[in-house]
DOLO-885953 format. One record per residue (C-alpha): residue number from 0; residue in three letters; x, y, z. Coordinates in pm, 1 decimal, decimal comma. Layout:
! residues N
{drenro NUM fiza Ala xx X yy Y zz Z} .
...
This chain:
! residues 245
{drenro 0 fiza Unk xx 26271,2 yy 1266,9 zz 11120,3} .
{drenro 1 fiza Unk xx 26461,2 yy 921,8 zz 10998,7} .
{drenro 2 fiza Unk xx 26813,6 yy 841,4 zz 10989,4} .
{drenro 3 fiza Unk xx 27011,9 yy 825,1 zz 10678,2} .
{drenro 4 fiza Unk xx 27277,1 yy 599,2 zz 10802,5} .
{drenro 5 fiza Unk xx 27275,2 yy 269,7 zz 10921,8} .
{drenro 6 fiza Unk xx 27348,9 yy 213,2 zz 11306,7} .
{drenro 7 fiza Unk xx 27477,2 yy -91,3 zz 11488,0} .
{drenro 8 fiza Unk xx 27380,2 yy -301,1 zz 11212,5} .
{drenro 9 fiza Unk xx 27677,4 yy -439,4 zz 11038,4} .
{drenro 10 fiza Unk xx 27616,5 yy -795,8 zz 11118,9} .
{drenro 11 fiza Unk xx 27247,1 yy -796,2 zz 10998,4} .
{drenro 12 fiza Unk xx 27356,7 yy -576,8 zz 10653,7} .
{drenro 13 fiza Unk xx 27606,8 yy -852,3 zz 10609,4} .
{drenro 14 fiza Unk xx 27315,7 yy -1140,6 zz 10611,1} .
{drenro 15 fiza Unk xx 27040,6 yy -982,6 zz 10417,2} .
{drenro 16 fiza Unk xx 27305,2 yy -923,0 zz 10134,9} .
{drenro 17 fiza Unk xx 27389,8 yy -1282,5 zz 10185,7} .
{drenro 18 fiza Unk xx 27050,6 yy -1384,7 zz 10104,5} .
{drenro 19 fiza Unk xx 27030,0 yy -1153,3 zz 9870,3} .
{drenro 20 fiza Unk xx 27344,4 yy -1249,8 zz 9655,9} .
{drenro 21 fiza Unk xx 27188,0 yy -1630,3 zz 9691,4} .
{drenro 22 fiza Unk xx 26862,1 yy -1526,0 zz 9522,5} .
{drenro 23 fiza Unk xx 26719,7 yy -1781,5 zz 9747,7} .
{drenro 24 fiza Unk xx 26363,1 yy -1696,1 zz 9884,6} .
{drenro 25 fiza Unk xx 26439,4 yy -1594,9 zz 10241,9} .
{drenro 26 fiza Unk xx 26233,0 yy -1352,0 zz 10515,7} .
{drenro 27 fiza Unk xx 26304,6 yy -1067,3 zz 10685,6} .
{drenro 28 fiza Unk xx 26120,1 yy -965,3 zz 11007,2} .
{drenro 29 fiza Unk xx 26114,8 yy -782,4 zz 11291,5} .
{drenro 30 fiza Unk xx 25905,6 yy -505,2 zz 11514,1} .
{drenro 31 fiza Unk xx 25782,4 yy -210,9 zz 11368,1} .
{drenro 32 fiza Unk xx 26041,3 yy 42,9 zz 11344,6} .
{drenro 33 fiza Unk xx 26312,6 yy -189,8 zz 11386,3} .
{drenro 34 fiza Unk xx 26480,7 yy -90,9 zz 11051,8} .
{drenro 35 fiza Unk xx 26391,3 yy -342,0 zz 10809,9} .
{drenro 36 fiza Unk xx 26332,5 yy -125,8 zz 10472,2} .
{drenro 37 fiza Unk xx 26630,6 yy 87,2 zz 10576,4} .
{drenro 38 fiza Unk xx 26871,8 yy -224,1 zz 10554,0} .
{drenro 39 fiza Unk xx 26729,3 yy -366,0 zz 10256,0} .
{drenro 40 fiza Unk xx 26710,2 yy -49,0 zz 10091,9} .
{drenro 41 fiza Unk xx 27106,1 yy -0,9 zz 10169,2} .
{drenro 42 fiza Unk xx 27162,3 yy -321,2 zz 9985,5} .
{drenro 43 fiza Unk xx 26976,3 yy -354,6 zz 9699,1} .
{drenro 44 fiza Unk xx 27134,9 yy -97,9 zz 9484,0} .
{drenro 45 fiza Unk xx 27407,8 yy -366,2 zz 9315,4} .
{drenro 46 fiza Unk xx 27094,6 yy -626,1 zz 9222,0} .
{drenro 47 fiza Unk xx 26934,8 yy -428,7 zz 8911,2} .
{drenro 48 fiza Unk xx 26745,2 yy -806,6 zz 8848,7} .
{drenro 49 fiza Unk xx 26567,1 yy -776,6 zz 9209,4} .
{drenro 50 fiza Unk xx 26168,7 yy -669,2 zz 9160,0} .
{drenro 51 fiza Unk xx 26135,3 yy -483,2 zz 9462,1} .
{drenro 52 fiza Unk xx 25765,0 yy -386,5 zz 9582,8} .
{drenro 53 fiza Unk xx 25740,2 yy -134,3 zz 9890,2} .
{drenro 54 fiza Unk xx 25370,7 yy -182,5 zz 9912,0} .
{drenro 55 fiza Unk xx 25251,7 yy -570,5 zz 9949,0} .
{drenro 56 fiza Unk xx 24877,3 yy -511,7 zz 10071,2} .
{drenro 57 fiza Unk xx 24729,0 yy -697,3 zz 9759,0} .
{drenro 58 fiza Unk xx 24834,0 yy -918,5 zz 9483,9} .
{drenro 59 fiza Unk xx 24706,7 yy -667,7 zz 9254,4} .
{drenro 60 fiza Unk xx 24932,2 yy -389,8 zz 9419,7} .
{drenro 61 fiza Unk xx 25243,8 yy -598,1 zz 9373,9} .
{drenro 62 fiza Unk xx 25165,3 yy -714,9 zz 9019,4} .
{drenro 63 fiza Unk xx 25129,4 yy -353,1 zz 8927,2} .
{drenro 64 fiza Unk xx 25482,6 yy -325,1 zz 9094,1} .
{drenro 65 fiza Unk xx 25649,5 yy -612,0 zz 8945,4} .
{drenro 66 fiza Unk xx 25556,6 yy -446,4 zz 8605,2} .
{drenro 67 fiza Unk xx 25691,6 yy -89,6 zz 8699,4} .
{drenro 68 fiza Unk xx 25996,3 yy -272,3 zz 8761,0} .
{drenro 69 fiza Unk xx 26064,8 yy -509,2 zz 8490,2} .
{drenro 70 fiza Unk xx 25931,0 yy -188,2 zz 8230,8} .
{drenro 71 fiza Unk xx 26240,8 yy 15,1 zz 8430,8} .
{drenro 72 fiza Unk xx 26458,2 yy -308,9 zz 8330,4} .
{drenro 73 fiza Unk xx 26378,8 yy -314,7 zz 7962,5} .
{drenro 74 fiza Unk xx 26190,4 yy -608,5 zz 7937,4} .
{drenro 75 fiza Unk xx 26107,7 yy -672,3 zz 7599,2} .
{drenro 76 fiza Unk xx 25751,0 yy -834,5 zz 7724,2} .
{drenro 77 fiza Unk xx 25660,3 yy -587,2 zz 7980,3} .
{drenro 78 fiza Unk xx 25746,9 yy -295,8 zz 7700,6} .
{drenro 79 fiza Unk xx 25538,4 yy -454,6 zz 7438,0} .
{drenro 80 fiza Unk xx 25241,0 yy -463,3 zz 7655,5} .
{drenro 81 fiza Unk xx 25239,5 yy -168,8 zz 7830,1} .
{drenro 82 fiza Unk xx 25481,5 yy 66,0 zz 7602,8} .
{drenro 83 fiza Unk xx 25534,3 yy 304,3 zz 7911,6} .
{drenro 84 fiza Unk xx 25371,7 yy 305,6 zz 8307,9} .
{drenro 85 fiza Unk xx 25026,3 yy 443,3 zz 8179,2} .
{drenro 86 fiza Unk xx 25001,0 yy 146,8 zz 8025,2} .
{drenro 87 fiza Unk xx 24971,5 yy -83,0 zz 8320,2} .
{drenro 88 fiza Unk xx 24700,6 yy 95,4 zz 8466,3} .
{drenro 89 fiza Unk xx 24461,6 yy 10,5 zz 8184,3} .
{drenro 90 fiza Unk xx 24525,6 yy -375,3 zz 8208,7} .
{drenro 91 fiza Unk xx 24285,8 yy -590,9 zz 8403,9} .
{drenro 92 fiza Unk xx 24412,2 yy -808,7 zz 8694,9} .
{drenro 93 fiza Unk xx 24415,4 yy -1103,5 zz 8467,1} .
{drenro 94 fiza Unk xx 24584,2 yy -937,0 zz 8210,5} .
{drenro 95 fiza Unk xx 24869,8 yy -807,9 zz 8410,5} .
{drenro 96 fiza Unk xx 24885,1 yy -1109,7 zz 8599,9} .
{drenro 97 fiza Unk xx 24961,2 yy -1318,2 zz 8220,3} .
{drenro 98 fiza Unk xx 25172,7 yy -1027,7 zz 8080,5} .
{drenro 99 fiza Unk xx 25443,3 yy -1018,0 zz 8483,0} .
{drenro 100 fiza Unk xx 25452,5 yy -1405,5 zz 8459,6} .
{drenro 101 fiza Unk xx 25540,8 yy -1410,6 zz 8070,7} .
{drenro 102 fiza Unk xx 25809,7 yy -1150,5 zz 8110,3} .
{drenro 103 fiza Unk xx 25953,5 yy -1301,3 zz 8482,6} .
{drenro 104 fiza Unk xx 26034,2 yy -1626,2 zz 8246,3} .
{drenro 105 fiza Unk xx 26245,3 yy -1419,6 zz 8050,7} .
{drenro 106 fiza Unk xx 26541,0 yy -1348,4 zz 8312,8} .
{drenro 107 fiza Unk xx 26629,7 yy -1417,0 zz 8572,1} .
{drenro 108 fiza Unk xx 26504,6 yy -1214,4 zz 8843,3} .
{drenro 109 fiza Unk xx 26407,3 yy -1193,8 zz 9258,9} .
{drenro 110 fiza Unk xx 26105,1 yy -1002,7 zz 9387,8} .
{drenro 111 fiza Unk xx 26085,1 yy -873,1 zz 9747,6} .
{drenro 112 fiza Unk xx 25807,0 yy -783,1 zz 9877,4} .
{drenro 113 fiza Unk xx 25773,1 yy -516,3 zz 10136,0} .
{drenro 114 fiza Unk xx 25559,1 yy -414,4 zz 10425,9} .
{drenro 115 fiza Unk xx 25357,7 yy -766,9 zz 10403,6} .
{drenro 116 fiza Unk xx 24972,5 yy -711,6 zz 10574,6} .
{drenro 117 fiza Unk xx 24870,2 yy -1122,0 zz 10679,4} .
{drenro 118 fiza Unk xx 24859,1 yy -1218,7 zz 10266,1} .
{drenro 119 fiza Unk xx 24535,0 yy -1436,5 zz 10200,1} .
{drenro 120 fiza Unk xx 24540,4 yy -1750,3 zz 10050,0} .
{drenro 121 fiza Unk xx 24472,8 yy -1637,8 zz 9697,5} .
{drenro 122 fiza Unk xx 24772,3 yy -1391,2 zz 9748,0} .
{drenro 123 fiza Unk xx 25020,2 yy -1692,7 zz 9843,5} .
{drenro 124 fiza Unk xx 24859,1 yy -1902,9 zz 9543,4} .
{drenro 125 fiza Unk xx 24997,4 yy -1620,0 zz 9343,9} .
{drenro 126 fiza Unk xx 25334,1 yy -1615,1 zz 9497,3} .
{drenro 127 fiza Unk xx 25341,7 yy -1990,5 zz 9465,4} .
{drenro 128 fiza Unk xx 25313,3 yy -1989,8 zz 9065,3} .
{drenro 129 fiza Unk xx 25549,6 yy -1700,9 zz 9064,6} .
{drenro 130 fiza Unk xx 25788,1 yy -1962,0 zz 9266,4} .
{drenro 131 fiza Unk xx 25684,2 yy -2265,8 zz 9082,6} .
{drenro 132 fiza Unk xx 25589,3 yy -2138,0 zz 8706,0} .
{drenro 133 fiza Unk xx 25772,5 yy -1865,0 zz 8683,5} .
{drenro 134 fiza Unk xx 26039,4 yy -2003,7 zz 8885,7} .
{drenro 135 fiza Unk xx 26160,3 yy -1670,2 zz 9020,1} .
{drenro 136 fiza Unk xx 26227,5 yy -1683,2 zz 9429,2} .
{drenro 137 fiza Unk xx 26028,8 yy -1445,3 zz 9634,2} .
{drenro 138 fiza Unk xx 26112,0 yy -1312,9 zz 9927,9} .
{drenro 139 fiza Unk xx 25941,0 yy -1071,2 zz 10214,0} .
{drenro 140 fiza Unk xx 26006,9 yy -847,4 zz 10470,0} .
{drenro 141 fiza Unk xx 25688,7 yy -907,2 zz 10794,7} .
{drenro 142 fiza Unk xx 25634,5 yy -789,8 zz 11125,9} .
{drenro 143 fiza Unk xx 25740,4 yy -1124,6 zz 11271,1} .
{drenro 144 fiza Unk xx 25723,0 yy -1496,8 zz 11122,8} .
{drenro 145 fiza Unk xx 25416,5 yy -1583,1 zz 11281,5} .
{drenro 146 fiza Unk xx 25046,9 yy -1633,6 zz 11090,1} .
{drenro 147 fiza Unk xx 24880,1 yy -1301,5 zz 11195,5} .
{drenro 148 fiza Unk xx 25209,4 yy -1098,9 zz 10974,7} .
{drenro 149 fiza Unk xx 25334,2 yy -1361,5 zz 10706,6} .
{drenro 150 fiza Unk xx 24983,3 yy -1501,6 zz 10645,4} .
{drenro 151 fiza Unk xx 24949,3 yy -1805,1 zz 10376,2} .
{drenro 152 fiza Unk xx 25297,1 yy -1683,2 zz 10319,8} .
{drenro 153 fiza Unk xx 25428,6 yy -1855,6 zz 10598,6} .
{drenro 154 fiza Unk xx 25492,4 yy -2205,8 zz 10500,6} .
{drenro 155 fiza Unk xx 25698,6 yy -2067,7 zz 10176,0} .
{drenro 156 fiza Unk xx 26010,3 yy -1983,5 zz 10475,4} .
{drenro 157 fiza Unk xx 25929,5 yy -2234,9 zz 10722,3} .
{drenro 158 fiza Unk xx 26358,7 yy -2356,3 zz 10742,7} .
{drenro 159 fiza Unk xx 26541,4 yy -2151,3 zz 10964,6} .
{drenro 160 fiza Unk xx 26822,2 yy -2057,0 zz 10726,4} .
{drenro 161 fiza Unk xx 26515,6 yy -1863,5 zz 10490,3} .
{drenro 162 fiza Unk xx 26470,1 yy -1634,6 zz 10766,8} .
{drenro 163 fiza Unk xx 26654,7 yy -1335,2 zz 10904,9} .
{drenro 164 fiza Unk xx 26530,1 yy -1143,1 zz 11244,7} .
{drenro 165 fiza Unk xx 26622,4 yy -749,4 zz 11349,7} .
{drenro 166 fiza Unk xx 26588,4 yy -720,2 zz 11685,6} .
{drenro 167 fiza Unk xx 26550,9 yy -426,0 zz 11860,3} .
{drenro 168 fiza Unk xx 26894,7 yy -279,2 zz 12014,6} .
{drenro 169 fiza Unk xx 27025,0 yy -363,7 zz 12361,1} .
{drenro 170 fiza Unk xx 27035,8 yy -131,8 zz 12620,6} .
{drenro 171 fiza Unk xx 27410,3 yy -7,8 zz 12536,0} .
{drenro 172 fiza Unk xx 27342,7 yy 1,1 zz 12185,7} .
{drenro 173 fiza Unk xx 27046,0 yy 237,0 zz 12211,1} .
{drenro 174 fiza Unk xx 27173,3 yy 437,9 zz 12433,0} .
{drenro 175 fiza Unk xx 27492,4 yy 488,9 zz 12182,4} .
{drenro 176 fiza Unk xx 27222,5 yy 557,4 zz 11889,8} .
{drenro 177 fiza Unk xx 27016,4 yy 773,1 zz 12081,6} .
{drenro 178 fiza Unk xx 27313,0 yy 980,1 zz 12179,3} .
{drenro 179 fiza Unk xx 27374,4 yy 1002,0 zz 11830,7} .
{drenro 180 fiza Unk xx 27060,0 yy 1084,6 zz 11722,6} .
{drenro 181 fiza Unk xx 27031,7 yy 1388,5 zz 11989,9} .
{drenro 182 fiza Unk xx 27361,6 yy 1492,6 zz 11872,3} .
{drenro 183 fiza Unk xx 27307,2 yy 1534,3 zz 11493,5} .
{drenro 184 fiza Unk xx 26994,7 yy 1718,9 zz 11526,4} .
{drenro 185 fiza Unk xx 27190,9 yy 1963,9 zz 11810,0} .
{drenro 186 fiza Unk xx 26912,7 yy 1909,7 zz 12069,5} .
{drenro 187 fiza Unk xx 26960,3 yy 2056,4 zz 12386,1} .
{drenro 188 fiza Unk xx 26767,3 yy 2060,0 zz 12745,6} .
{drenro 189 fiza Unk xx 26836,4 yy 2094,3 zz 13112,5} .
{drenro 190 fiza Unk xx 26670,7 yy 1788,8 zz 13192,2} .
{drenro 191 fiza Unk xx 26875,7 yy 1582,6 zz 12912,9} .
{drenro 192 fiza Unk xx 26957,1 yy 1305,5 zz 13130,9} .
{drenro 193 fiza Unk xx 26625,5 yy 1219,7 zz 13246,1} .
{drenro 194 fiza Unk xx 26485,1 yy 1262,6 zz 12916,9} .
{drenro 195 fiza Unk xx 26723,7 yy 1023,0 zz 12760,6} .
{drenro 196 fiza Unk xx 26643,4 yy 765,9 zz 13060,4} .
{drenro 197 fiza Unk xx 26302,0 yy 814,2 zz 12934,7} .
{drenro 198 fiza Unk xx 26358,3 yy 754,4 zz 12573,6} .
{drenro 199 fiza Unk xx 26556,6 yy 442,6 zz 12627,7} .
{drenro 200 fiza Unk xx 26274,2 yy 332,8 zz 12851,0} .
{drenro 201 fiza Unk xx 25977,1 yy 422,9 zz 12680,0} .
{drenro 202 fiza Unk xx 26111,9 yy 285,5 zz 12323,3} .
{drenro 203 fiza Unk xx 26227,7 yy -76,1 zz 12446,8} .
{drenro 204 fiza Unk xx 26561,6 yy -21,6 zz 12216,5} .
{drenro 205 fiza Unk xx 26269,2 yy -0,2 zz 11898,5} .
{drenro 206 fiza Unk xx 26514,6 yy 272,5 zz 11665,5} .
{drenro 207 fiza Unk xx 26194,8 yy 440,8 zz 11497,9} .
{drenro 208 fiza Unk xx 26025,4 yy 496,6 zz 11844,7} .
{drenro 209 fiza Unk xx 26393,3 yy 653,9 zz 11996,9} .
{drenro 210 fiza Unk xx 26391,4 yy 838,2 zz 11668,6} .
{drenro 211 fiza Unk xx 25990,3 yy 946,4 zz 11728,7} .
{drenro 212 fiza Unk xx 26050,6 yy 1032,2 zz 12095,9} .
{drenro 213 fiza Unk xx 26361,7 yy 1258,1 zz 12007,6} .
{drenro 214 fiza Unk xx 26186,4 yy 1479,0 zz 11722,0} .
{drenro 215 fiza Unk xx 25884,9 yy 1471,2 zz 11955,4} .
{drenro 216 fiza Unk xx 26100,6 yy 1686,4 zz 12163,8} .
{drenro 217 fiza Unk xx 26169,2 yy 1954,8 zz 11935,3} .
{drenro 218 fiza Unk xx 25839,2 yy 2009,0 zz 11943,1} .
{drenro 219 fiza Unk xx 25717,4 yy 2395,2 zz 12120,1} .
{drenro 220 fiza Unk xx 25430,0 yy 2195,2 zz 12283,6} .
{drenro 221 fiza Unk xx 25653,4 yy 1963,3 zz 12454,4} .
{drenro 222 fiza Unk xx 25933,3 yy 2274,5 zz 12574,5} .
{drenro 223 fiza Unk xx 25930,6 yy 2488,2 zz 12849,2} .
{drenro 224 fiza Unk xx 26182,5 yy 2735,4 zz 12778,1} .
{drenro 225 fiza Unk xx 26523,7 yy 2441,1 zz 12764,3} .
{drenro 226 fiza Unk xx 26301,8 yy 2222,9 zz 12967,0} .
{drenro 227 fiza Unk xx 26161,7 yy 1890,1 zz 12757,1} .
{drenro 228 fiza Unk xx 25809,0 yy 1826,5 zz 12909,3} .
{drenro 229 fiza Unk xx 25805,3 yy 1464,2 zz 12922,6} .
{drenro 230 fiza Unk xx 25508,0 yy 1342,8 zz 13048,8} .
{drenro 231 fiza Unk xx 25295,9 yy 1480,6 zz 12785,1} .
{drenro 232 fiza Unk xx 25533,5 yy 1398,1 zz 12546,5} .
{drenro 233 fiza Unk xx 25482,3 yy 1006,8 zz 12637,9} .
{drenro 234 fiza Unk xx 25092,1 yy 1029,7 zz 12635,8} .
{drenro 235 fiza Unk xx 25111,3 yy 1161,8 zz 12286,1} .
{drenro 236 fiza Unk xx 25363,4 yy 894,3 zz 12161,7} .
{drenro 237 fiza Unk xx 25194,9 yy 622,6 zz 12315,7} .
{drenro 238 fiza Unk xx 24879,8 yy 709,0 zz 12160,0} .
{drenro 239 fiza Unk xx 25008,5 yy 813,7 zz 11801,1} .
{drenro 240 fiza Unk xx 25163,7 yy 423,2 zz 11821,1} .
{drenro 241 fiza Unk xx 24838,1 yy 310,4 zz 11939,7} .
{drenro 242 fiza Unk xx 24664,9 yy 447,0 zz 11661,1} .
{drenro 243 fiza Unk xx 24906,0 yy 341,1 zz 11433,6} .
{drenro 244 fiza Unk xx 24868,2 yy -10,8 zz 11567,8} .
């Protein structure tokens, strides 16, 4: 379960559209689960020139990306290369990599890249001509700012204005969303105070671990008739995130 609305996060929606509408290179970041792909996603729809790429594990993966995207767009370079997305599979690395950086200099267009995992220093090098060559800004969206998220990527938003944090909520504010949460999916229990304690406790304010705890509850294994079981249901959340860590 995820929500499909955006909560408490006005002020934050406001500033990545800000960057956005700039087309500067600028960074989002944040825990895991925080929100970030949910408030760029609710953004992006008015910027049909932005290359966004979900997955950013290699350079390879986001070339292949960038020329979904700019085929989507039209782009008389990317459709004379690959004629349709079949196409860019049978390209080499090298080929791909000539073919996104010819058709980037034909507009002018933003990539973000998504779900970055510590970029190496070949994968910044390639970022860097995209930047410098092909003079298109590049943004990302990290874990936090620091080497072991951003990577070789880290000196490209080293000023403070080319960076925007989401923090996890404050204690009022997740209370308020977990209420919310508990509410739309009509979950019910006669230990519902305690078990909301719990949530707010066990997540730190992190939305996608309120969000995880709450389904979690729905769960037969974790029920006793009305009653949640909530001890279990923490050992099983703290090792899913553990794993997933």
């Amino acid at each position: 379960m995820r929500p499909e609305f955006i909560f408490g996060r006005e002020e934050e929606r406001q500033r990545i559209d800000q960057h956005l509408a700039k087309a500067h290179p600028f960074l989002i970041y944040g825990p895991s689960g925080v929100g970030k792909t949910l408030l760029l996603s609710s953004v992006l729809s008015p910027y049909s020139t932005i290359l966004y790429c979900q997955d950013s594990s290699t350079i390879n993966v986001v070339f292949r990306s960038i020329a979904q995207n700019l085929l989507r767009l039209g782009s008389p370079r990317a459709r004379s290369a690959f004629h349709n997305e079949e196409g860019i599979k049978t390209k080499s690395a090298v080929s791909l990599k000539g073919i996104v950086m010819d058709s980037l200099n034909e507009g002018k267009y933003s990539v973000v890249l998504d779900h970055l995992k510590r970029p190496s220093y070949s994968f910044a090098a390639a970022v860097r001509e995209m930047m410098g060559w092909g003079s298109t800004p590049v943004s990302a969206v990290a874990r936090s700012s620091h080497m072991e998220d951003t990577g070789f990527l880290q000196p490209f938003y080293g000023d403070r204005s080319q960076k925007c944090e989401i923090r996890n909520f404050d204690d009022q504010t997740a209370e308020q969303f977990a209420r919310e949460m508990i509410q739309r999916i009509h979950l019910s229990a006669t230990n519902m105070n305690e078990f909301l304690d719990k949530v707010l406790e066990f997540s730190g304010g992190n939305p996608g671990a309120i969000v995880a705890l709450i389904d979690m509850a729905t769960y037969p294994k974790y029920r006793s008739g009305e009653h949640v079981k909530i001890t279990p249901l923490y050992i099983d959340f703290r090792m899913n995130r553990n794993i997933a860590r």
